[in-house]
C-alpha positions as CSV (number, residue, x, y, z in Angstrom):
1,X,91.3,-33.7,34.9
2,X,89.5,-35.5,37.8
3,X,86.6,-38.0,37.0
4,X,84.8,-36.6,40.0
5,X,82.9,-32.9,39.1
6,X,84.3,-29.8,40.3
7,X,83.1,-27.6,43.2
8,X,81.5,-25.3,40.9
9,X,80.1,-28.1,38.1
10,X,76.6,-27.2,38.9
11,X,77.6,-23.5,37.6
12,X,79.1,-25.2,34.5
13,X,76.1,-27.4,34.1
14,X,73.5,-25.0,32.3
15,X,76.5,-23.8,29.7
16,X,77.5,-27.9,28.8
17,X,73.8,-28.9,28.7
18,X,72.9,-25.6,26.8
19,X,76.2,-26.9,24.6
20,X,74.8,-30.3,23.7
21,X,71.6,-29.1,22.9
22,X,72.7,-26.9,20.3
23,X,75.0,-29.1,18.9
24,X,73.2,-32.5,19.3
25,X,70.6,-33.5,16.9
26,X,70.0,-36.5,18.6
27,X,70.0,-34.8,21.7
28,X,67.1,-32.9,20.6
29,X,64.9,-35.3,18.9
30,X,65.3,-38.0,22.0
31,X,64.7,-35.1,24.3
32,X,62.0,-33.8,22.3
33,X,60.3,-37.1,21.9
34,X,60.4,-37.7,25.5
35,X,58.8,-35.0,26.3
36,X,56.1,-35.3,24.3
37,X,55.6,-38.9,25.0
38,X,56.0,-38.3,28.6
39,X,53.1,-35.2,28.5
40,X,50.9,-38.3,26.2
41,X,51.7,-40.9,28.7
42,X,50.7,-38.1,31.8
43,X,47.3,-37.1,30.1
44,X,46.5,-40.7,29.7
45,X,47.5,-42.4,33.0
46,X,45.7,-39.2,34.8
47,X,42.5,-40.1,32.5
48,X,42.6,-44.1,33.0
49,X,43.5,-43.5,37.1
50,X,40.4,-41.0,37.5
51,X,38.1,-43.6,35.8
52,X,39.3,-46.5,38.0
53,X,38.9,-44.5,40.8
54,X,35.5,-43.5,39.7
55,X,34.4,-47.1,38.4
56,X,36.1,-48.8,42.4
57,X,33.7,-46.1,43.8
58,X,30.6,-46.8,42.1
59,X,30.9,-50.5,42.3
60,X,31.6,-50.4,45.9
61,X,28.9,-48.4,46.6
62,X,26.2,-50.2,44.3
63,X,27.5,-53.1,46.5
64,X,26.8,-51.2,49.9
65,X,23.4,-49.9,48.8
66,X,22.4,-53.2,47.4
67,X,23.5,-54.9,50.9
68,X,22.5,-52.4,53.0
69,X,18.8,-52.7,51.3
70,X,18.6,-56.4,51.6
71,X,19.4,-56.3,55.4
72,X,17.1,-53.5,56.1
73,X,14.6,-55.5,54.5
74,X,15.5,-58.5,56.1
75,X,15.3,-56.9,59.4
76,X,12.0,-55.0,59.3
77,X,10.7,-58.5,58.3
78,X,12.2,-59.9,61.2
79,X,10.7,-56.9,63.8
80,X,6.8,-57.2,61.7
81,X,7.2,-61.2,62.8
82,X,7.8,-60.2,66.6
83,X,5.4,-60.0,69.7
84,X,6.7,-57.8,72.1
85,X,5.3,-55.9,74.7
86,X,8.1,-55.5,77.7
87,X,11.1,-53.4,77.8
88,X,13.3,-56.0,78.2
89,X,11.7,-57.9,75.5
90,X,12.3,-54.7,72.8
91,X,15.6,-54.8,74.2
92,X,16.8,-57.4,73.0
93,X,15.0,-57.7,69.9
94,X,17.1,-54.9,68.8
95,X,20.0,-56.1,69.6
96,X,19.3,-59.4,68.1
97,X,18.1,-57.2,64.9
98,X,21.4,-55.7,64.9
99,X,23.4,-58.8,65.3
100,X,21.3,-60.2,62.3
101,X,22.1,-56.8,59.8
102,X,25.8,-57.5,61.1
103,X,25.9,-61.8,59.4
104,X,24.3,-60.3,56.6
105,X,26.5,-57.2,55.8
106,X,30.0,-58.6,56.9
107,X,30.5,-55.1,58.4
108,X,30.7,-54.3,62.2
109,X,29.8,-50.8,61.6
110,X,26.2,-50.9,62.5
111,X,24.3,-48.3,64.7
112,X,20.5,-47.7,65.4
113,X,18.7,-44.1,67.1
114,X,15.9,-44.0,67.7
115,X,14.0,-41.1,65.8
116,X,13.7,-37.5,67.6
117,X,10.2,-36.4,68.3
118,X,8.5,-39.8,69.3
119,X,6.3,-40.6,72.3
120,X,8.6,-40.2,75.1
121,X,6.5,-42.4,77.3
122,X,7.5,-45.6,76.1
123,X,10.3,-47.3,77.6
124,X,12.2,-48.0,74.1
125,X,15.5,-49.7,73.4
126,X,18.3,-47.3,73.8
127,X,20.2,-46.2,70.8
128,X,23.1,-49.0,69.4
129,X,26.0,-48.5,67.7
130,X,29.9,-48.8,67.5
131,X,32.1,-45.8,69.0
132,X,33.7,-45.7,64.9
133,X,29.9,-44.8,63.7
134,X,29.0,-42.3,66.4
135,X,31.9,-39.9,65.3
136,X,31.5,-40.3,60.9
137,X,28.0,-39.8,60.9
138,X,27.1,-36.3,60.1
139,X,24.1,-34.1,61.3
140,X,23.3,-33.6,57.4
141,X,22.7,-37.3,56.9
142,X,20.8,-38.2,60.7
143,X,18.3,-35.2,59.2
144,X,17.3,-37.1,55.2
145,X,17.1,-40.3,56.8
146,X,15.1,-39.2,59.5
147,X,13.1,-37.5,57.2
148,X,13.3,-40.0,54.3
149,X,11.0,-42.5,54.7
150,X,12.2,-45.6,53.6
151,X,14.3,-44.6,51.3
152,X,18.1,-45.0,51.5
153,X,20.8,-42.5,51.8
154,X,24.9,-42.1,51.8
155,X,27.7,-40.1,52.7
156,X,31.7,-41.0,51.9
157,X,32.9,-40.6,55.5
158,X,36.5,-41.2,56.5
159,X,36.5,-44.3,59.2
160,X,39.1,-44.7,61.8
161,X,42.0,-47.1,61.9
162,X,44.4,-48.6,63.7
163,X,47.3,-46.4,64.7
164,X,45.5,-43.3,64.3
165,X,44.9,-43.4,60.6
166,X,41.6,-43.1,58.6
167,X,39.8,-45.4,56.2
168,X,38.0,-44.4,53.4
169,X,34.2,-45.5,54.2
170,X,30.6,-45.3,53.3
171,X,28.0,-44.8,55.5
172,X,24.3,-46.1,54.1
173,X,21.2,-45.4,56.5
174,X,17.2,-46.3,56.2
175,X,14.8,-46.1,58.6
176,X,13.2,-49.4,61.2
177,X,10.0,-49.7,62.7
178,X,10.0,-51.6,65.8
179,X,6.6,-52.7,66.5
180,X,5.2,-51.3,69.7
181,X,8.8,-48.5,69.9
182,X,8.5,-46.4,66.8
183,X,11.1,-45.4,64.6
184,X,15.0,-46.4,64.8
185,X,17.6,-44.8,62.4
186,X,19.4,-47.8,61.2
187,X,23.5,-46.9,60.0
188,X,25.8,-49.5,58.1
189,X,29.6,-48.6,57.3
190,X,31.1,-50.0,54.7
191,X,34.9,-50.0,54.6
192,X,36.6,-49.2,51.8
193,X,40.5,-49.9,52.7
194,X,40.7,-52.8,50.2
195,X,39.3,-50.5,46.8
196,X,41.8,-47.8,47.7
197,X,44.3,-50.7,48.5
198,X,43.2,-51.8,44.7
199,X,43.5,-48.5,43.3
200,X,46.8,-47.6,44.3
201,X,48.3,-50.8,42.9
202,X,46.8,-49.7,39.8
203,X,48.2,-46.5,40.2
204,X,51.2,-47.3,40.5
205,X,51.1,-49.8,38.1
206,X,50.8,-47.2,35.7
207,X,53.3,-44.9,36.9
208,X,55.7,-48.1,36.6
209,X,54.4,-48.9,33.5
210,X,54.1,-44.9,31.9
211,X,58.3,-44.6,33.1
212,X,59.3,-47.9,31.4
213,X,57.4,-47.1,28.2
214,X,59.0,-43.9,28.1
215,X,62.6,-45.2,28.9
216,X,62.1,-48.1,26.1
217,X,60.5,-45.2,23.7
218,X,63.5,-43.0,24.8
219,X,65.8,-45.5,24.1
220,X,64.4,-47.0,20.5
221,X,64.5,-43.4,19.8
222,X,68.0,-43.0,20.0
223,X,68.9,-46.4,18.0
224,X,66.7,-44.8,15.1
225,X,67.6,-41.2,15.2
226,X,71.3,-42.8,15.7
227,X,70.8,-44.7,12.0
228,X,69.3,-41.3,10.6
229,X,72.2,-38.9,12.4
230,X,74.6,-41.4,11.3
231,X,75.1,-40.7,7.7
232,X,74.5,-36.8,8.0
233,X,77.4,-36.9,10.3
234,X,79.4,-38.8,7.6
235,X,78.0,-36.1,5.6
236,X,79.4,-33.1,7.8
237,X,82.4,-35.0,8.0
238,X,83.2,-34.9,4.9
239,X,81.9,-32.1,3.7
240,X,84.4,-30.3,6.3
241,X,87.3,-32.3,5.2
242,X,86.3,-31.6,1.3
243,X,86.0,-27.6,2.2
244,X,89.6,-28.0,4.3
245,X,91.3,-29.1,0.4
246,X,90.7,-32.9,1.0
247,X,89.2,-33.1,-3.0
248,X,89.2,-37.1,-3.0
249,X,87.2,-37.5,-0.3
250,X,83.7,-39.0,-0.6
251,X,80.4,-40.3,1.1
252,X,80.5,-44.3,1.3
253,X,77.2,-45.3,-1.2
254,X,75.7,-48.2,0.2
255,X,71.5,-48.9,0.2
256,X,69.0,-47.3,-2.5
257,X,67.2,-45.5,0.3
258,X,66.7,-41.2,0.5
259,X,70.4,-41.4,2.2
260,X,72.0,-43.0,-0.8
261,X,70.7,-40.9,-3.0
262,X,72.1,-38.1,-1.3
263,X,75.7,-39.5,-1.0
264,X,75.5,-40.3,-4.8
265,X,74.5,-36.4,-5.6
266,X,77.1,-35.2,-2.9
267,X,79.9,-37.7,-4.5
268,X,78.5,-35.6,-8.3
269,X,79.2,-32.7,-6.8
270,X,82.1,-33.5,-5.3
271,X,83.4,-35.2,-8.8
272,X,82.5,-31.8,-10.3
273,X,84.4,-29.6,-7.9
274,X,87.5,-31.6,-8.1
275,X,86.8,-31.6,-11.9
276,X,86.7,-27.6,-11.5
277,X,89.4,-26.8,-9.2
278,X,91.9,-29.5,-11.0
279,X,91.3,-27.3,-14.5
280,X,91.7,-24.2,-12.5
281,X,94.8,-25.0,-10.4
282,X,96.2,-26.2,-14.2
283,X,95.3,-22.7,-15.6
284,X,97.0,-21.2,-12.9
285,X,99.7,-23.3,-13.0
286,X,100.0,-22.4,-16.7
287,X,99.5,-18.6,-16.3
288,X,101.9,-18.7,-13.4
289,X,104.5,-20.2,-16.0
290,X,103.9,-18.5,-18.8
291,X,104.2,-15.6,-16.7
292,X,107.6,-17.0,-15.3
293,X,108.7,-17.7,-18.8
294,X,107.9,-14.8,-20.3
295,X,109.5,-12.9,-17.9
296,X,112.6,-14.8,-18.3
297,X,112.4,-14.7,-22.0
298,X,112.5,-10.8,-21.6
299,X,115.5,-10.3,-19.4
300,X,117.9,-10.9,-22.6
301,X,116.4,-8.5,-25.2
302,X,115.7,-6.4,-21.9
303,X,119.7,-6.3,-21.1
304,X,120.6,-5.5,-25.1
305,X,117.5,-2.6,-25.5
306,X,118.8,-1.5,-21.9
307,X,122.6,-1.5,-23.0
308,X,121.9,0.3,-26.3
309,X,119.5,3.0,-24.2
310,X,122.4,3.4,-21.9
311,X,125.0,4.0,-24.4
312,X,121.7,6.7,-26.0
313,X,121.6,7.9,-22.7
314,X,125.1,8.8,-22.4
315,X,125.4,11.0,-25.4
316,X,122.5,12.5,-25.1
317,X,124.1,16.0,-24.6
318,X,125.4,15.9,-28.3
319,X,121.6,15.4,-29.4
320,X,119.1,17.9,-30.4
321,X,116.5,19.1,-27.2
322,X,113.7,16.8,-28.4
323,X,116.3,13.9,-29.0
324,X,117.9,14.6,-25.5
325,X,114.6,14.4,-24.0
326,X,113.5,11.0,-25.7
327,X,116.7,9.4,-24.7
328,X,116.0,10.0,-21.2
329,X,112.2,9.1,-21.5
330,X,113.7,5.9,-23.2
331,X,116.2,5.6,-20.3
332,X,113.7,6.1,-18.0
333,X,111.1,3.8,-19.2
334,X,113.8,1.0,-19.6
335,X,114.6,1.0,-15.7
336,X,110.6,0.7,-15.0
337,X,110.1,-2.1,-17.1
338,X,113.8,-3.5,-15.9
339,X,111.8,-3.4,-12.3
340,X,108.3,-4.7,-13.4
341,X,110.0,-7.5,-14.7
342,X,111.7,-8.1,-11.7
343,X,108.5,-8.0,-9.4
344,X,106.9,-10.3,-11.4
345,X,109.5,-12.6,-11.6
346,X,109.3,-12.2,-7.9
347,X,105.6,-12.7,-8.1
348,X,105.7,-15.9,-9.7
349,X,108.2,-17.0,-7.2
350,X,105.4,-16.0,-3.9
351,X,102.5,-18.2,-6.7
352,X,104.9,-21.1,-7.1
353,X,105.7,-21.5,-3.8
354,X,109.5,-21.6,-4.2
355,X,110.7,-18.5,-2.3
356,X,113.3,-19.9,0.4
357,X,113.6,-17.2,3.5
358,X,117.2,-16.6,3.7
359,X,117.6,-15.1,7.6
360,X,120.4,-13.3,9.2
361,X,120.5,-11.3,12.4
362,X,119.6,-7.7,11.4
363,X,119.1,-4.5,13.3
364,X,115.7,-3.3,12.1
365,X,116.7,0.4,13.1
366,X,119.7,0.2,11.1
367,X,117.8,-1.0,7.8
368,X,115.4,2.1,8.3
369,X,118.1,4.6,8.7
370,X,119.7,3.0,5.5
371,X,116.4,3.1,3.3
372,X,115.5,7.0,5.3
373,X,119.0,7.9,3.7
374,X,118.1,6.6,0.3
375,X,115.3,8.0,-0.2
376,X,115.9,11.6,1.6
377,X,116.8,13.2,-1.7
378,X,113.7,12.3,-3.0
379,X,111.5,13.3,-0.4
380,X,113.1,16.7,-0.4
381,X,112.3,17.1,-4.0
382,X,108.6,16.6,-2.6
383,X,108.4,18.9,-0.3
384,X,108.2,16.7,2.7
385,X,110.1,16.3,6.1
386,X,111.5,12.5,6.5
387,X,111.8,12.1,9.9
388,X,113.0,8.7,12.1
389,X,111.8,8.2,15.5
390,X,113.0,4.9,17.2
391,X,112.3,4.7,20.2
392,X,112.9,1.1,20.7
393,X,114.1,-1.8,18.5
394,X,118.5,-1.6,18.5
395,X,118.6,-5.3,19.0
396,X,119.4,-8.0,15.9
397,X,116.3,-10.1,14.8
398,X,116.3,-12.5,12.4
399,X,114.9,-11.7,9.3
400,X,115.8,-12.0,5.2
401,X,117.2,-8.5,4.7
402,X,117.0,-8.1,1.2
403,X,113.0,-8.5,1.8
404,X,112.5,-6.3,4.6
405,X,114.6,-3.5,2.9
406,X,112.0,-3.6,0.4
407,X,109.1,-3.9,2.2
408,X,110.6,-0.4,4.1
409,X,111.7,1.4,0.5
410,X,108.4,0.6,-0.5
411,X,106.4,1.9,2.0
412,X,108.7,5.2,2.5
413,X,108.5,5.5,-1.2
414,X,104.6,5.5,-1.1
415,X,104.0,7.6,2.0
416,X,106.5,10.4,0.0
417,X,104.4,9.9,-3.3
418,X,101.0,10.5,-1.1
419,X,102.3,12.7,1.0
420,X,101.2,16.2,-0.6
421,X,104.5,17.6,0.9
422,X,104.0,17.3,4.6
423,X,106.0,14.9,7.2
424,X,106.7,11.2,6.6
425,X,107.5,9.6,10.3
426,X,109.1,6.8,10.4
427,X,109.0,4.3,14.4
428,X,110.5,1.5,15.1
429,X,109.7,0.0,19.0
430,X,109.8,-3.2,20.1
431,X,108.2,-5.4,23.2
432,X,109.3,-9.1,24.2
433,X,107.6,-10.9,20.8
434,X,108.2,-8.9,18.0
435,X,109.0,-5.5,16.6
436,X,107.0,-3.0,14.7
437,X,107.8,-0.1,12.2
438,X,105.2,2.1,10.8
439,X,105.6,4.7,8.1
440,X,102.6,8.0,9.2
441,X,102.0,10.4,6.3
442,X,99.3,13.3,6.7
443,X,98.8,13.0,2.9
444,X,95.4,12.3,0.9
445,X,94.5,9.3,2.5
446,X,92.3,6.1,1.5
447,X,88.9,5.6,1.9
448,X,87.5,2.0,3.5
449,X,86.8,0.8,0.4
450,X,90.5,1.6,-1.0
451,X,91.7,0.2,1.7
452,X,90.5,-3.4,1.5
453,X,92.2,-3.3,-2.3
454,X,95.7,-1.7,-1.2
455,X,97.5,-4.9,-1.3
456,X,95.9,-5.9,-4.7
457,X,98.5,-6.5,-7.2
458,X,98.3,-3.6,-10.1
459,X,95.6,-1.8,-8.1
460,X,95.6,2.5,-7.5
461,X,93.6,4.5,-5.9
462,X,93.7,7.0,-8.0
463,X,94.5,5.5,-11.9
464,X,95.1,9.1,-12.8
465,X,98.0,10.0,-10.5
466,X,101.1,10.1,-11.7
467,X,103.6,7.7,-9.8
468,X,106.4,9.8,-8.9
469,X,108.6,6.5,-8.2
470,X,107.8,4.7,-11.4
471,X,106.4,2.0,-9.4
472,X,105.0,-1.2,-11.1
473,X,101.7,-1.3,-9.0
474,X,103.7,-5.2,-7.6
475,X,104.7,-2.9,-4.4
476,X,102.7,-3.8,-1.8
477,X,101.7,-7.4,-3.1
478,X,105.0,-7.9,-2.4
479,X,105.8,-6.5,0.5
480,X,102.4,-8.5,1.8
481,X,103.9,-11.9,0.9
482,X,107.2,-10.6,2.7
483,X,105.8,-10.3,5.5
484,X,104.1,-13.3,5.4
485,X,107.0,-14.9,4.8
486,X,108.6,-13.9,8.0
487,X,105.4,-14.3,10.1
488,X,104.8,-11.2,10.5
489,X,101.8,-8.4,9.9
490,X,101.9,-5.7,7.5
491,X,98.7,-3.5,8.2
492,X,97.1,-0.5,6.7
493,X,94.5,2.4,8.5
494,X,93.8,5.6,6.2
495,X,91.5,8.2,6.3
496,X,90.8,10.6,3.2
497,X,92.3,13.7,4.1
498,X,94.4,12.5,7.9
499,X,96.8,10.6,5.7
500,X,98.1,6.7,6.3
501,X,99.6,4.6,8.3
502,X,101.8,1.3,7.4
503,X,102.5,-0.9,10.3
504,X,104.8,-3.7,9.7
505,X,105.2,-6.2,12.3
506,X,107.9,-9.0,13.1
507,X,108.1,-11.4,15.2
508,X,111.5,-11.4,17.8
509,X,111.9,-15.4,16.2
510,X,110.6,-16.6,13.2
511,X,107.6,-18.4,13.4
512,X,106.9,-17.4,16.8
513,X,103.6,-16.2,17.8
514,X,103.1,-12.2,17.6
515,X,100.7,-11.5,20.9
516,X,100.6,-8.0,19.9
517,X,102.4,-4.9,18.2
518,X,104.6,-2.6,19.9
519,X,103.1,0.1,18.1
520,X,99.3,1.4,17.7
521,X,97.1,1.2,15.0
522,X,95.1,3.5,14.6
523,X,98.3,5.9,15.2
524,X,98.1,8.1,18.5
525,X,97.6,11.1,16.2
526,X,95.3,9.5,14.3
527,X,92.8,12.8,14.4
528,X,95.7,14.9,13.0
529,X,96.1,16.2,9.5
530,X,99.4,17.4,10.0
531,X,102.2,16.3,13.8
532,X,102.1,19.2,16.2
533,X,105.0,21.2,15.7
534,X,105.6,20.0,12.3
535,X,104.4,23.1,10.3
536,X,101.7,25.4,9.8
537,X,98.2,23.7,9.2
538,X,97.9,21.3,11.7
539,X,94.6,20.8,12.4
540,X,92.1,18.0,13.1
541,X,90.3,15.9,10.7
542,X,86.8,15.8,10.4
543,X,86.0,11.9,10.0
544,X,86.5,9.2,12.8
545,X,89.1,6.8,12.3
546,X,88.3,3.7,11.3
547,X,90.3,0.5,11.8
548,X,93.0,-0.8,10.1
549,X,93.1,-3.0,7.6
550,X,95.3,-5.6,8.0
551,X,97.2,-8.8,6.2
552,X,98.3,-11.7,8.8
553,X,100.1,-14.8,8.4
């Protein structure tokens, strides 16, 4: 794949991120930390930046008031010293008055008006003042100082600048008396470019300051989360690889802190498992050769008891009627415990792990019409109808005969026991990875709960039935690990009183991948007691089908 992102990444983006955020811890507590250091960090840069702005503003303006006071003062002294009586004379003494409140402020924002509602007779000095201070100076603020006496009075005004911009500014005004004149209105502006200059390099010595705290937070965060996370990943780690069968594995004990402790009881634990499952795999082990043994041990009084029955068995029609009939229930019994044997033999083969598939070509539809054939006689002693539908499947696949012929009797064999005298169907089909045979009866059925026990080795559904085939209750434990053997499926769906269905799958190669069974399960009739056609009574059952239950490779 390419380094660069994809067209669509930003589509993919929310799903990954979502991703690692579920499956990080670290993730989470850096991200988490972050945050809240970032919203602790906000609330107190906003706090410390509104009382620096606050604390600039106050200062500057004690400063203007204070300066604006001394040179008012220092110019109505200067007017109360002066003898004028010309025009001209008051003139300049203004001017000069203004020049003076200019050295003393440092501010070239002064004006002076002369106060509305005066004797208009008198030839007074016309109103002074810069072009900047006739356009800040509000109405509001002409009308207290006009009215105020002495006292003083501001208003934050926004001063012009250079290029079109504004200044932040205060404008402080008091009243004059010029001796002989009346009344001036006397305006100082004070600029405040270098505060807000100040303030915003505080500013944004904060922000600077706030984003590298978080970043070195964020980032000693992550070394210390990494030395927590650390050692519960070696902990999932391990604990994944102990529950995949990996018994020796253990947690590395190093330190005395909480984490050691916790490897040391994990490592107990651990111990104790292996402790467990050791004894248990050597009980099995035993039971599975005992059972192997035993078997074995049987086979030769087996074959002399099963020789002496036979040779009972054969002169039976000399015997009395109650003789006769023990030596065939002896005969029979013999053959039954002949196969029970067998299966477990078999059995212990499967739990030993030393069953070898032995594959040959075979034609599946062949080997069904061979085991139909067998077991026709039977099923007409039933009652039922065996019938073979194959629409698909006359091609070889490899498979161990022997087994698969035995899956196929056994299944037949069940579906005629079950089958309360009404059709067994047998299908084969096939598609291009494997092929399927099901055995359908429209018998009693299986409940859910049967069903999830049908492959349990000596398990019935019903223990009071009579097994018509003398089976061993091995059948379809058997016929499960065949098909595992071959890779295959064998699965079940019943419903009480709609019968069952059997589907045993193969794959076209062994150990190639089955994508899916030629034939359905839940069968197409699956609401059918009885195939249309097949007889009187076909009706429609009244529960839904569930689905089936089913044993993979």
């Amino acid at each position: 794949m390419p380094w660069w992102p994809t067209r669509d990444w930003w589509r993919q983006a929310p799903s990954r991120l979502a991703r690692v955020w579920r499956t990080s811890l670290q993730v989470r507590t850096v991200a988490i930390t972050l945050l809240l250091t970032g919203v602790a960090i906000l609330v107190t840069g906003v706090y410390m930046a509104l009382s620096i702005s606050n604390d600039l503003y106050q200062s500057r303006l004690d400063q203007a008031l204070r300066d604006s006071s001394r040179a008012t003062t220092t110019a109505q002294s200067t007017l109360n010293a002066s003898d004028v009586s010309s025009g001209d004379a008051g003139k300049n003494l203004l001017n000069t008055v203004l020049q003076s409140v200019q050295a003393s402020t440092s501010s070239r924002l002064v004006a002076a008006y002369r106060v509305p509602g005066q004797d208009t007779g008198v030839l007074a000095p016309p109103d002074r003042g810069s072009p900047a201070m006739n356009s800040v100076i509000s109405p509001e603020l002409r009308e207290k100082v006009q009215n105020g006496g002495t006292k003083q009075y501001y208003q934050s005004v926004s001063l012009p600048a250079v290029g079109g911009d504004t200044d932040p500014g205060i404008v402080v005004g008091s009243q004059l008396t010029l001796p002989s004149y009346g009344k001036y209105e006397l305006y100082i502006g004070y600029n405040l470019r270098d505060s807000e200059n100040t303030l915003l390099f505080v500013q944004n010595t904060l922000l600077l300051a706030g984003l590298a705290l978080i970043l070195l937070i964020g980032a000693i965060t992550w070394v210390i989360v990494r030395f927590v996370v650390e050692p519960i990943r070696v902990a999932a780690r391990t604990s994944e690889r102990l529950a995949a069968g990996d018994l020796a594995v253990r947690i590395p004990e190093r330190g005395e802190d909480v984490f050691a402790t916790l490897a040391r009881s994990f490592n107990g634990m651990a111990d104790s498992m292996q402790s467990q499952i050791n004894q248990l795999a050597t009980l099995s082990q035993l039971q599975q050769r005992f059972v192997s043994d035993v078997s074995h041990e049987l086979r030769t009084p087996l074959t002399t008891i099963r020789l002496a029955g036979d040779v009972i068995y054969d002169q039976r029609q000399g015997f009395q009627p109650a003789t006769a009939r023990t030596a065939e229930l002896l005969h029979t019994q013999i053959e039954r415990f002949d196969r029970l044997l067998s299966d477990l033999l078999e059995i212990s083969r499967y739990d030993a792990g030393s069953v070898v598939l032995d594959a040959e070509p075979t034609n599946l539809v062949r080997l069904a019409e061979e085991c139909v054939d067998e077991l026709r006689t039977l099923s007409e002693q039933n009652g039922s109808e065996l019938v073979l539908d194959a629409p698909g499947g006359y091609f070889d696949v490899p498979m161990d005969p022997r087994r698969i012929r035995r899956v196929v009797r056994n299944l037949i064999g069940n579906a005629i026991e079950h089958g309360e005298g009404r059709p067994v169907v047998v299908t084969i089909d096939s598609n291009e990875s494997a092929v399927a045979l099901t055995v359908r009866d429209y018998g009693i059925g299986m409940s859910a709960q049967d069903m999830a026990h049908v492959f349990d080795r000596f398990w019935r559904a019903d223990p009071s039935r009579k097994r018509t085939l003398g089976g061993t209750g091995l059948g379809l434990a058997i016929s499960l690990e065949d098909a595992t053997l071959h890779s295959g499926w064998l699965q079940v769906w019943s419903v009480p009183g709609a019968g069952s269905c059997f589907r045993l799958t193969l794959p076209r190669a062994i150990g190639r991948e089955i994508t899916g069974s030629p034939l359905p399960l839940p069968p197409v009739d699956a609401g059918e007691t009885m195939p249309h056609g097949a007889g009187a009574g076909a009706g429609t059952a009244g529960s839904a089908a569930p689905t089936g239950n089913e044993a993979r490779a």
